[in-house]
Steps between C-alpha positions, in 0.01 A plus 500: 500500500383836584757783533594609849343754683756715688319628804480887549628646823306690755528910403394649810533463866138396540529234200817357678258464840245327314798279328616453855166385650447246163821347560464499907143264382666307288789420751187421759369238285814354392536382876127411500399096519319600230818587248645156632214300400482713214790511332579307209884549505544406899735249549356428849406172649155376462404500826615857508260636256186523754656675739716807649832469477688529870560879591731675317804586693680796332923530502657893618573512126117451420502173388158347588431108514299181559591151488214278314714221523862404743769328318765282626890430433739732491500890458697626201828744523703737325596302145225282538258480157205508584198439250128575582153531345290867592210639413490869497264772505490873573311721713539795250335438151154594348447167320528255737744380729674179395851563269610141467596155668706223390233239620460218255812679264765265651695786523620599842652826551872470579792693713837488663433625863749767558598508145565823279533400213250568188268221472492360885342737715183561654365826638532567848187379650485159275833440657432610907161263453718188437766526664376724771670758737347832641290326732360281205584074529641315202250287268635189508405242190154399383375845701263742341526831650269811383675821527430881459811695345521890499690638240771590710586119536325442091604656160561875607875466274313399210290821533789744494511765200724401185492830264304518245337181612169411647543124615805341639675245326312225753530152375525124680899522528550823467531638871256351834224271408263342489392682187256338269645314189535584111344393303328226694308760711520839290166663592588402875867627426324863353254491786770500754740764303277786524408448916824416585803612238287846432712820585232685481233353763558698807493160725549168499215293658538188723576156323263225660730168416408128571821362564567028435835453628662176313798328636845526389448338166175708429270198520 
């Protein structure tokens, strides 16, 4: 495989507007009906792909979302696990916009809601779009929820300075996921180190995350 890229970051104020605008079009048509029909990694419903999604409502945090699909049962609750499939993509990269999804890997992303210990948590906004709060409803089971996460609710901890030390220490069990996996998905993994565990980007764009909600035993 071809070595990684690391993208450069803007080195003026008038190359940070332009970075700005990109990633403001890019965020645009992430929310298009064209990126749903488009997008290979979606884990949204068929009859979901040739359409707008409802509205997106947006939480006072900044949470944005849209329900493709309503599930039923029971919401989950502090100690509940809680396993789901995503597909996630960012509004702030050069080369395209999908990172990685678990579709098809029959590996569902796991946590511990409430949890805080290494290896069962979730960022902030992962964990407010399932169980819900802020204005936001609980997904319930079988629901597939599409939601925008700014960094203040995403991966700003993994971002913070270590000394003499570019990237964070960011791996699937090491602090809030999801993360991509090593070594199943290492170009993914690299791909989403240097947007989002980079102390040296001066932001952190919005995550765009398709959310599958299983039920209690992650099926």
């Amino acid at each position: 495989a071809a070595a990684f890229q690391p993208e450069s970051c803007p080195s003026s104020a008038q190359q940070f507007n332009d970075a700005y605008s990109s990633r403001r079009s890019i965020f645009q048509k992430l929310t298009s009906a064209a990126a749903i029909a488009g997008s290979a990694a979606t884990l949204l419903p068929q009859n979901a792909l040739a359409a707008d999604l409802p509205p997106f409502q947006t939480s006072s945090a900044g949470l944005q979302w849209s329900d493709a699909k309503v599930g039923s049962g029971q919401p989950f609750t502090k100690g509940s696990s809680v396993a789901f499939d995503y597909s996630m993509q960012t509004t702030g990269a050069r080369y395209g916009t999908k990172i990685y999804s678990t579709a098809n890997t029959n590996n569902p992303f796991r946590f511990v809601v409430g949890s805080e210990k290494e290896g069962e948590l979730a960022i902030k906004g992962v964990e407010q779009a399932i169980i819900g709060g802020d204005g936001v409803p609980p997904m319930l089971p079988g629901g597939i929820r599409r939601v925008i996460i700014p960094s203040s609710l995403g991966y700003e901890s993994l971002a913070k300075p270590i000394p003499g030390m570019q990237f964070q220490d960011c791996q699937e069990g090491k602090g809030p996921g999801p993360i991509p996996p090593v070594p199943e998905a290492f170009e993914e993994y690299q791909r989403f180190k240097n947007i989002y565990c980079n102390a040296n980007r001066p932001y952190q764009p919005d995550i765009v995350m398709d959310i599958k909600l299983y039920g209690k035993r992650g099926s």
